[in-house]
N, C-alpha and C positions, 0 to 999 in steps of 0.2 A: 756124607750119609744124608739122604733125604725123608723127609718126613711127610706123611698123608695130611694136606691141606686142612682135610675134614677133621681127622679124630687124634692127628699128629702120633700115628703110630707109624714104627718105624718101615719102613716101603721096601720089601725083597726085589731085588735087582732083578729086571727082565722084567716085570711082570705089571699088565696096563692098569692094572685095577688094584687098590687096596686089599690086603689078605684079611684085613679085621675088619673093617667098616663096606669095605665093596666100592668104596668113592673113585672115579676115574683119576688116573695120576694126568697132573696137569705140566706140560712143558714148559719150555723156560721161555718160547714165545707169549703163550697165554699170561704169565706171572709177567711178563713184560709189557703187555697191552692194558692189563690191569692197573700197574702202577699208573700208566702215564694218564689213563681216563679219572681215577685220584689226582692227579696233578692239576689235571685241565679242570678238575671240578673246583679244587680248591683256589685257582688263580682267578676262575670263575664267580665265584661266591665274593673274592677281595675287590673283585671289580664293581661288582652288585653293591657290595654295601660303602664303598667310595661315592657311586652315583648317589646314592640313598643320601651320605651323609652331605653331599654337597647339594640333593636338591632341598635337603631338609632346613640346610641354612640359607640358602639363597630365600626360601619360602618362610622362615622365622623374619631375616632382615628382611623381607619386603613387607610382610606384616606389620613390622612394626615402624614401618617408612612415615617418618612426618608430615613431609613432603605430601604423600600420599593421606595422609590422616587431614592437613589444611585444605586440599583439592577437595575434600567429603565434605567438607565443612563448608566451603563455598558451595558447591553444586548446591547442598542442602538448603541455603541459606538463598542461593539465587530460584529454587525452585519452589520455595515454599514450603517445604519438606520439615512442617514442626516435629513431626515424629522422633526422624531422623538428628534433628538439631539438641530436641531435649534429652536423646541416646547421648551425643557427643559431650555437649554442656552439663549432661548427670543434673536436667532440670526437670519441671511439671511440664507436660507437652502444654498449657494453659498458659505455662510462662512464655515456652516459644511462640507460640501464637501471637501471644502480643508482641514479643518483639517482630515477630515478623509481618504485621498489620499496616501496611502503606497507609492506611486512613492516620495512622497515629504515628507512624516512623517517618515513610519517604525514606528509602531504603538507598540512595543518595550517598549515606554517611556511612556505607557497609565497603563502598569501591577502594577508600582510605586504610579503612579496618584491613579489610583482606589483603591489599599488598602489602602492606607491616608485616601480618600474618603469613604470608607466603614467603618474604623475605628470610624470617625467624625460623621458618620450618630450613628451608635451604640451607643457612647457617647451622640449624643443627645436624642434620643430614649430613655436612660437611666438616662433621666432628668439632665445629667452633660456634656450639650455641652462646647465644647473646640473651640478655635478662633484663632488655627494658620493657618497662610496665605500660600495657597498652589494655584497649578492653576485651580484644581477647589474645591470650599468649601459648605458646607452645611449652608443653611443660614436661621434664622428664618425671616419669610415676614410680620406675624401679625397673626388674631386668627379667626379662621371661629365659629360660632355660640356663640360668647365669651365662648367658652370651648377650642379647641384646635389650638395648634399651630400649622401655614401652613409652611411648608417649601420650597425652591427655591435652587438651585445650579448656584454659577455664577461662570463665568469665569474668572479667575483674568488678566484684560486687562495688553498688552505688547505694549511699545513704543517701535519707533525705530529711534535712532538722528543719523544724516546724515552729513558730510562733506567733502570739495574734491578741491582742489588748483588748478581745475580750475572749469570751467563754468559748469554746467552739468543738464541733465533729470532723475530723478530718477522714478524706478516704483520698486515695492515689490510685491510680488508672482503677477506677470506678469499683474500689473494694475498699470497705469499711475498716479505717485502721485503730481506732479508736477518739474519745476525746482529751481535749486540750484545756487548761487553767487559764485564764487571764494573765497573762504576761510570763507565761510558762513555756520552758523552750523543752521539744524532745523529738529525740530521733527516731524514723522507721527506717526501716530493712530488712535486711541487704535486699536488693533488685536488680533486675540483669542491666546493661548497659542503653542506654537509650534517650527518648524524650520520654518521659511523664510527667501526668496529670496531677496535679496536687489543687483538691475541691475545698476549702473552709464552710461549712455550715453554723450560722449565729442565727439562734430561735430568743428573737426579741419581743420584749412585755409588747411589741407593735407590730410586728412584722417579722420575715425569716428572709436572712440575708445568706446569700452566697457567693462565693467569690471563687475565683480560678487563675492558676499559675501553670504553667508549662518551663519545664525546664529541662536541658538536655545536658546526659554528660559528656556528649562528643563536643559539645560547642564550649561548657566550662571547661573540660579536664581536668575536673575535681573529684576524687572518691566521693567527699557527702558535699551536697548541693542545700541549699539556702531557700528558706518559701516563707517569708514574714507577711503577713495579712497584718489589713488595717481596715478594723468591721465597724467602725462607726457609720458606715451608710449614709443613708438619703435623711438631710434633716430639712424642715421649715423653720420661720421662725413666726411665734406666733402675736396679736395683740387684742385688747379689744379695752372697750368703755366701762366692762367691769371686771380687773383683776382677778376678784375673792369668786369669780364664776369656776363652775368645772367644767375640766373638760373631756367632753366624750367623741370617741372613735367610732364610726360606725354602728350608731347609737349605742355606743356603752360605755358606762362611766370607768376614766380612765385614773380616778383617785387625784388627780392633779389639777392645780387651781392657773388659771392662764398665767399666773407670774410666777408658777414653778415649772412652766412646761417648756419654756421658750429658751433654747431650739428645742423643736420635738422629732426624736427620732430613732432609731430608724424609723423609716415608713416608705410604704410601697406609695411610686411616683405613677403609676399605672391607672390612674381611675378611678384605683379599687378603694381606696380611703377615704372618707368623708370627716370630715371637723366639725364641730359645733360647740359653744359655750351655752353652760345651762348654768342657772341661780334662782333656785326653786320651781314657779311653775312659768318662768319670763325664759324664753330662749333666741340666740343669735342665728343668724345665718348660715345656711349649711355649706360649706366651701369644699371643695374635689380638687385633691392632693394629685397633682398634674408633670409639677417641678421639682425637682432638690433647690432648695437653699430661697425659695421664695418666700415672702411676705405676705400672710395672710390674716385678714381682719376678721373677726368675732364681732359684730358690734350688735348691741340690744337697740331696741326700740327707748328714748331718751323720755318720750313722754310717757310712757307705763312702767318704767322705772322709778318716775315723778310720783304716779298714786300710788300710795300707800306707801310710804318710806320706811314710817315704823314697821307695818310688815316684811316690809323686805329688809330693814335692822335683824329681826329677829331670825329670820332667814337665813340671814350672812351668817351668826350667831351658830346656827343650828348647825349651819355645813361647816364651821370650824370643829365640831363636839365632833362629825360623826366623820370626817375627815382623816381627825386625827386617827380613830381605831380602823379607820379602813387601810391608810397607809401603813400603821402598824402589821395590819393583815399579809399586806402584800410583800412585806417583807423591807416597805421605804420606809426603814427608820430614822435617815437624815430630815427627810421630809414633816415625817411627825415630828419631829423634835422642833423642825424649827419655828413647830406651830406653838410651841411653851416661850411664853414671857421672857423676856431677859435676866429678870429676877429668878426665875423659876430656873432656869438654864446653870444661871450662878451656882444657886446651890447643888445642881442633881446635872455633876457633867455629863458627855453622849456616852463615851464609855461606859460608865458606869448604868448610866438609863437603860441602855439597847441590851448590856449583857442580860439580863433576863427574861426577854424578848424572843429571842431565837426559836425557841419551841412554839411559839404562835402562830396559829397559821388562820383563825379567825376570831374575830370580836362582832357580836350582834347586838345592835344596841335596842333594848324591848321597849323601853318606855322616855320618853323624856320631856320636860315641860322646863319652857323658858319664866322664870317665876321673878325675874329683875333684869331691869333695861335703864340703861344713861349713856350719856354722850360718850363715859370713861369705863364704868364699869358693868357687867352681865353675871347673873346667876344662873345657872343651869340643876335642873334634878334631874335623874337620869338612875333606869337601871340596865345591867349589860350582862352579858354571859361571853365569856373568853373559855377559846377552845385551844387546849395544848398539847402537843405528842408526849407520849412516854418511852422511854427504852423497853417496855415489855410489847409495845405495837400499839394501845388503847390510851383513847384520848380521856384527859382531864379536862371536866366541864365545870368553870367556876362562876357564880352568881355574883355580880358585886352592885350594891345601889352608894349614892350619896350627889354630893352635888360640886358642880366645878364652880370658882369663881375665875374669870375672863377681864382682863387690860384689853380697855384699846389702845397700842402702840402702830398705829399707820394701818393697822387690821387688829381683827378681836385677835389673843393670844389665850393660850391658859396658863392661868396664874399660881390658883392655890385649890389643892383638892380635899375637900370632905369627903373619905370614899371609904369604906369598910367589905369585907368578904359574909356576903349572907350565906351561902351552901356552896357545895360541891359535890361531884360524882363522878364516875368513868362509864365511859360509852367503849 
């Protein structure tokens, strides 16, 4: 018994048409060409989505082709392409830049790198990646559509430890990295692989010294690289006919008597320097710091140093008083100290003298009159104002008068102090 296609009512024999719906009855040809174009649709469709699923992995695995990912990396790297470089390395395109800066690379030491790099890729390619540490490596990262593995090329980061006996600022390929302690070692980083620049800056009570290191990791093979500065600089050495003279730099007095300056240094060998020894109103010659490590004399006029001796006693006398608090000022407290008496020493060690010192950063001395003179021993009156920081920002201004008494031990020294605190205030 057959049934109407359409309304699947039951179909009176003979008759071409449906009795209830009116639908043409369809023969057993037609119900036969039907099925098979169903057929050829659906074998159709299985073909379709075979191609699909095979172009879809061939285009996944080449994606993520190493092989392919290290050839990007060199084009990139041989064309200059920081853009492209700081994409692949996940750096600042400012980093690639510099690595890629022939002024400061010579790109020379990239021919090394990339066949390593090219080697590593092919081995992973060929399912037998290898994990030696180079500066740059092929890396697997994880698995994109849980079939293949994505790969990444990192840069193998370079430190760079820093040290220098004295104070200093350091910066590396021309960027400010911080400063450094006197005989203080510390590390910067991480940086991409390469040569760099490592600058020391030392800002001396005479002069600003710089210095420069170049150091590269392809030629150590070290992750952290090594840059020790040695900032003692350009010294003279200096002499003259009177010791207890000062001596000033480019006309200014540099707080230092010629048997405390010698060597004197840093100091610029360029011209720019000038010397001179001065002891009241009698001055030496003026000499132009030309050399490192040469001999230079100060010497005074022999007979104007003859007149007037007692003058120039008292003079010597004088520059020892104001000496002392200028050094103090400047923060040379070995200096001043060594200008107290041996006696005076004994009792009151440096320790103990300089720790209350520190907050000082001036002494003006307002009045003073030499009131006693001998072969051995000097009086001095004197009054002074010391200026001292506070932890709230505002300085403490203190008034003190009395009077020094002064040994001559090879030079005046200070011996014994009459000294009391007349006012104070804050500025």
């Amino acid at each position: 018994m057959n049934n109407c296609h359409q309304c699947h009512a039951e179909l009176e024999k003979g008759k071409p048409f449906c009795t209830n719906c009116g639908a043409e009855v369809q023969g057993k040809k037609q119900r036969s060409n039907k099925k098979k174009r169903a057929a050829w649709l659906l074998g159709g469709s299985g073909i379709l989505l075979l191609i699909v699923l095979a172009g879809g992995y061939w285009y996944g695995k080449e994606r993520n082709n190493p092989v392919k990912l290290a050839k990007q990396f060199e084009q990139a790297v041989s064309s200059k392409d920081s853009e492209d470089v700081a994409s692949i390395l996940k750096v600042t395109e400012k980093q690639a830049k510099w690595m890629l800066n022939e002024e400061t690379q010579g790109l020379d030491f990239m021919k090394e790198e990339m066949d390593q790099l090219m080697q590593q890729a092919d081995d992973a390619d060929a399912g037998n990646p290898s994990y030696q540490e180079q500066a740059f490596s092929i890396k697997a990262s994880g698995k994109e559509w849980f079939l293949f593995d994505t790969y990444t090329i990192k840069a193998e980061p370079v430190y760079i430890r820093v040290s220098a006996n004295k104070d200093i600022q350091v910066a590396i390929n021309g960027e400010k990295q911080g400063t450094l302690k006197e005989e203080e070692e510390k590390t910067f980083g991480p940086f991409l692989p390469g040569s760099h620049t490592i600058q020391a800056i030392y800002k001396g009570a005479y002069a600003e010294l710089k210095e420069e290191q170049k150091l590269n990791s392809f030629e150590a093979k070290e992750e952290t690289l090594s840059a020790e500065f040695d900032m003692t600089g350009n010294q003279v050495y200096l002499s003259s006919n009177n010791e207890d003279a000062e001596l000033y730099l480019n006309g200014k007095n540099t707080g230092l008597k010629i048997s405390q300056a010698s060597p004197f240094g840093p100091v610029a060998v360029d011209g720019s320097a000038k010397l001179q020894a001065v002891s009241g109103s009698q001055k030496s010659n003026i000499e132009t710091v030309t050399a490192a490590e040469e001999d230079i004399e100060l010497l005074f006029d022999e007979d104007k140093m003859a007149v007037g001796s007692a003058d120039a006693e008292k003079m010597v006398i004088r520059n020892t008083v104001e000496n002392h608090y200028s050094l103090i000022s400047k923060g040379h407290y070995q200096a001043a100290y060594d200008l107290l008496s041996s006696a005076r020493q004994t009792k009151n060690k440096f320790a103990n003298w300089s720790a209350g010192l520190k907050n000082n950063f001036k002494n003006e001395i307002t009045y003073m009159e030499i009131t006693e003179v001998s072969p051995e021993k000097a009086v001095v009156s004197f009054t002074l104002d010391s200026y001292d920081t506070q932890e709230d920002g505002f300085t403490k201004v203190q008034t003190w008068g009395g009077k020094w008494h002064l040994l001559f031990e090879g030079g005046w020294k200070l011996d014994n102090p009459e000294i009391k605190k007349l006012g104070s205030r804050i500025e």
